[in-house]
Structure formats: structure tokens, C-alpha cells
Residue frames as qw, qx, qy, qz and C-alpha x, y, z in Angstrom:
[[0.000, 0.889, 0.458, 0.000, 0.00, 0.00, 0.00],
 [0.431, 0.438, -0.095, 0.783, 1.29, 3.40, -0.90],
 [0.264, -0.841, -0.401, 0.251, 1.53, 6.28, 1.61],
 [0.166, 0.723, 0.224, 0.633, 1.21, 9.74, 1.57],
 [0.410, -0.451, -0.293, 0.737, 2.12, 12.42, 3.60],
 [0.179, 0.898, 0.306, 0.262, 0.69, 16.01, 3.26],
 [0.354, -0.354, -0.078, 0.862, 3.04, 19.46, 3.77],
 [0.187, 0.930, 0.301, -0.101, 2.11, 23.09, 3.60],
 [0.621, 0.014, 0.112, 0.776, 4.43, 24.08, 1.06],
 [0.240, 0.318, 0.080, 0.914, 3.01, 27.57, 0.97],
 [0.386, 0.159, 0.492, -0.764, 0.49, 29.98, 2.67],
 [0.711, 0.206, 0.036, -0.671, -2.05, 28.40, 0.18],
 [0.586, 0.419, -0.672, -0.169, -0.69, 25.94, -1.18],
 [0.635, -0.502, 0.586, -0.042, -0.58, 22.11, 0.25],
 [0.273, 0.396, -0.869, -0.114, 1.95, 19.56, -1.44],
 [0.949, -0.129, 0.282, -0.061, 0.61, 15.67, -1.18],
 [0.009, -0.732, 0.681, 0.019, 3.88, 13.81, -1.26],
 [0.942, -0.029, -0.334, 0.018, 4.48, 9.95, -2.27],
 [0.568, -0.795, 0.187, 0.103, 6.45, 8.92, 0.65],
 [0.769, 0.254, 0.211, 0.548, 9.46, 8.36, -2.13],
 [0.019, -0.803, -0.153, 0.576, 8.91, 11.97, -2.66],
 [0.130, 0.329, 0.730, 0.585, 7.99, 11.92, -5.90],
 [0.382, 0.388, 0.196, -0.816, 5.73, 15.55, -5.91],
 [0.235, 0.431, 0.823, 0.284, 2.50, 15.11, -8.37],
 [0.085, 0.046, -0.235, -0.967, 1.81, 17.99, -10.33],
 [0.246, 0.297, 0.911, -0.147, -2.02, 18.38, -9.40],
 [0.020, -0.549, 0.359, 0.754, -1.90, 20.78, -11.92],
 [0.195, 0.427, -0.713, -0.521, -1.78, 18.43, -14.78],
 [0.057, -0.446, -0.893, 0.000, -3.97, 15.41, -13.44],
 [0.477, -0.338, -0.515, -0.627, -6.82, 17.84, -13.14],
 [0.427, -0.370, -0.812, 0.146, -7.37, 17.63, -9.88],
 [0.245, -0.490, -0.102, -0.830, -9.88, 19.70, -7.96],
 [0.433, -0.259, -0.804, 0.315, -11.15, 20.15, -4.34],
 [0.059, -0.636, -0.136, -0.758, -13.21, 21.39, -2.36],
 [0.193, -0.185, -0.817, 0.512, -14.81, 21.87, 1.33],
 [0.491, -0.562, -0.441, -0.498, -18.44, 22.05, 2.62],
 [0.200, 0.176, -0.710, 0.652, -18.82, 22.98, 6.13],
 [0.468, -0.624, -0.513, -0.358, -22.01, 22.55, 8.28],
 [0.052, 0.233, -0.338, 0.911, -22.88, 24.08, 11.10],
 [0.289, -0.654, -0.697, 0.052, -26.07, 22.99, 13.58],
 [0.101, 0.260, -0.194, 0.940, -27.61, 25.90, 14.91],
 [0.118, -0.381, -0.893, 0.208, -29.44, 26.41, 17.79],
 [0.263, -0.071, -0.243, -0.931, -32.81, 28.41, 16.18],
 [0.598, 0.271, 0.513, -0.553, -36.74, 27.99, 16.76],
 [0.766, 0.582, 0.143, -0.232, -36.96, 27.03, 12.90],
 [0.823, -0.008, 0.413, 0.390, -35.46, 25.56, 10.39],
 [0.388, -0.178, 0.300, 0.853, -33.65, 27.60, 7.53],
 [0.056, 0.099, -0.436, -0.893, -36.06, 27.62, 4.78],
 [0.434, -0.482, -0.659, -0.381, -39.40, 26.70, 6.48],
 [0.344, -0.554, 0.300, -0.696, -40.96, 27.58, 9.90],
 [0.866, -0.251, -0.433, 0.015, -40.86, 23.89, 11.00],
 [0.550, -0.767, 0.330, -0.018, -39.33, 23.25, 14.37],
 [0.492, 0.569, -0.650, 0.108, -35.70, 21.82, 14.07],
 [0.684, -0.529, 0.434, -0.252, -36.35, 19.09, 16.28],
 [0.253, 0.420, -0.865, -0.109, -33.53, 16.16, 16.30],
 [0.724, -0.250, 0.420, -0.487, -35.91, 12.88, 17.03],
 [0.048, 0.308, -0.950, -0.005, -35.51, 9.08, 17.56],
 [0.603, 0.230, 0.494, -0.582, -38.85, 8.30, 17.19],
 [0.490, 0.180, 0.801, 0.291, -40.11, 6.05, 14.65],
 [0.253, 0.202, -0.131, -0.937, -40.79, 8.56, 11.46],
 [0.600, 0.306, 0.322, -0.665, -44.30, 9.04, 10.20],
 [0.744, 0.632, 0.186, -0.115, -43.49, 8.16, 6.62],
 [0.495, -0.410, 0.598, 0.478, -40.53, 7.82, 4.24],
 [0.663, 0.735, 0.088, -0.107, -40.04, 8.86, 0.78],
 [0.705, -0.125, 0.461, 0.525, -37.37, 7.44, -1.73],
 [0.199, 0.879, -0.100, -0.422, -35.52, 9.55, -3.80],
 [0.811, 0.479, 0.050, 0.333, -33.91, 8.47, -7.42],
 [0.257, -0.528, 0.305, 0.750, -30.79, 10.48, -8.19],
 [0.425, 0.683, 0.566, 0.179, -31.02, 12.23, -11.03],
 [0.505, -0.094, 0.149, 0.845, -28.98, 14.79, -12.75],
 [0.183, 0.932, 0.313, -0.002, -29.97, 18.24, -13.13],
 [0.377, 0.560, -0.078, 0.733, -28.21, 21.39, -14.24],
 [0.538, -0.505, -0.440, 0.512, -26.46, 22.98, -11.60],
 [0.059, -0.846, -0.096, 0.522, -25.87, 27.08, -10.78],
 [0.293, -0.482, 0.532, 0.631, -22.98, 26.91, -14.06],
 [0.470, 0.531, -0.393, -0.586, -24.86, 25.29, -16.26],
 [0.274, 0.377, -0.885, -0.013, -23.27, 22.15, -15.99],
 [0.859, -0.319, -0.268, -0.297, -24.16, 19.07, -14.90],
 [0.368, -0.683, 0.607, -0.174, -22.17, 17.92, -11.49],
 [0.436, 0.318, -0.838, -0.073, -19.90, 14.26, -12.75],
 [0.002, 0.143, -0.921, 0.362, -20.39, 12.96, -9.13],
 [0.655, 0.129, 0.458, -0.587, -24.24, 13.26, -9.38],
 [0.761, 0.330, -0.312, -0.464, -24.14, 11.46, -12.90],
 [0.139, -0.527, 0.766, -0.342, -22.17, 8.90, -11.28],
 [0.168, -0.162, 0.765, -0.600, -24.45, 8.26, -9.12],
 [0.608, 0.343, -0.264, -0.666, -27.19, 8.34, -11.53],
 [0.539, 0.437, -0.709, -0.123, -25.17, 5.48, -13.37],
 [0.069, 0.168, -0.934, 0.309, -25.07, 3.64, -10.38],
 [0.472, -0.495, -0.630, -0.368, -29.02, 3.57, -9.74],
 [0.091, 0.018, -0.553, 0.828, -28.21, 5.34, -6.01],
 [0.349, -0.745, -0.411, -0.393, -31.59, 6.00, -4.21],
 [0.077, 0.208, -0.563, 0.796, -31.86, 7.55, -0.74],
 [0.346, -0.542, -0.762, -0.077, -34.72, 7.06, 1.60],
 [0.068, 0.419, -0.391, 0.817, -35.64, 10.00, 3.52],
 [0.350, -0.350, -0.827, 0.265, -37.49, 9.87, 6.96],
 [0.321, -0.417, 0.010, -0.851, -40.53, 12.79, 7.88],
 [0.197, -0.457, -0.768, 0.403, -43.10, 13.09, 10.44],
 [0.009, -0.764, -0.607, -0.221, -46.29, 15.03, 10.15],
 [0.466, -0.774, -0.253, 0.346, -45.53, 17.25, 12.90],
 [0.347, -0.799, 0.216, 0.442, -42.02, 18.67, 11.79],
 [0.385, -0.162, 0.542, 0.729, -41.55, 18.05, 8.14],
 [0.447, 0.628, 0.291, -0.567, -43.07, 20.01, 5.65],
 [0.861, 0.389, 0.298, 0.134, -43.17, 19.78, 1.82],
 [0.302, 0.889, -0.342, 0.048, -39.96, 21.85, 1.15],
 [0.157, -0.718, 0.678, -0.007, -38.00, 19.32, 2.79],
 [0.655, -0.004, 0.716, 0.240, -38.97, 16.74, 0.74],
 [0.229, 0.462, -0.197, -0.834, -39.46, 19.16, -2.43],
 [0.150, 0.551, 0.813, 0.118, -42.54, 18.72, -3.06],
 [0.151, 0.830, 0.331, -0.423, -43.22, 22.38, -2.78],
 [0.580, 0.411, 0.386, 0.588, -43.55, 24.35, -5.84],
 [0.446, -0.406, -0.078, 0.794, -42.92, 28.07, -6.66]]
């Protein structure tokens, strides 16, 4: 198994290193990254509905399955990792309850 080792070779900048040190120009492979951060907050409602943000371990009311399915994203583009996923036949299952989900958070609600 190969291993890696990471270094900040600059203020922006981090180097991944084979442990031969052999740099890889991630430049040229095309390689891109990003980061998503969440962030629980502690509010009377949820972001983009007036449901309560309650966290519960109850059995849920209902449960609706979701294909993937690629859509155009803010660019234009379609995102690779959703077509992927597409390809792969991925579902999810989400879990509601009468009380505290409403139809924007299973988008069902239209505009």
C-alpha cells in the first residue's frame, strides 16, 4: 500500500507527497477540491421553512425514496459525481413526520 504524507508548502498551497517523494503535479492530473462545512444551529426554525428543528428518535411518520437524477447545476453544468451516481441507480430514503416536516424538505413544494 502506498503512503502519503501532506506538507504546507506555501500559505495556500498544500503539497501531497508519495512517501518516495515523488511531488505530483495536481496541476496536470486535473485535480480539484473542495470543502463544505455545516454548522447545527441552535434556532426555533429551520432555515427555509418555519418547522421546528427538532432532532428525534422516534419512529418517522413516513418515508419517501428519492432516485438520483442529474440536473443542471448554478454553471450550467451538470455535477460528474451526481451522474455517477445516476449510473449507479443510487436511491436515498428520507425519513418525515407530520408534525415537523413540511413539503420543502422533501421538495414537493412548488414556486
Amino acid at each position: 500500500m502506498e503512503r502519503w504524507r501532506c506538507e504546507l508548502a506555501h500559505k495556500n498551497e498544500v503539497s501531497l507527497l508519495r512517501s518516495e517523494e515523488e511531488e505530483i503535479d495536481w496541476k496536470a492530473v486535473g485535480f480539484k477540491a473542495g470543502l463544505e462545512i455545516h454548522q447545527e444551529l441552535l434556532t426555533t426554525r429551520k432555515l427555509f421553512c418555519r418547522c421546528p428543528p427538532n432532532l428525534r428518535n422516534d419512529p418517522p411518520h413516513f418515508t419517501v425514496k428519492r432516485f438520483f437524477r442529474p440536473v443542471l447545476g448554478e454553471m450550467g453544468e451538470f455535477d460528474p459525481a451526481m451522474l455517477a451516481e445516476y449510473e449507479k441507480g443510487k436511491t436515498v430514503i428520507y425519513e418525515g413526520y407530520y408534525d415537523t416536516t413540511c413539503t420543502y424538505e422533501v421538495d414537493e413544494t412548488y414556486m
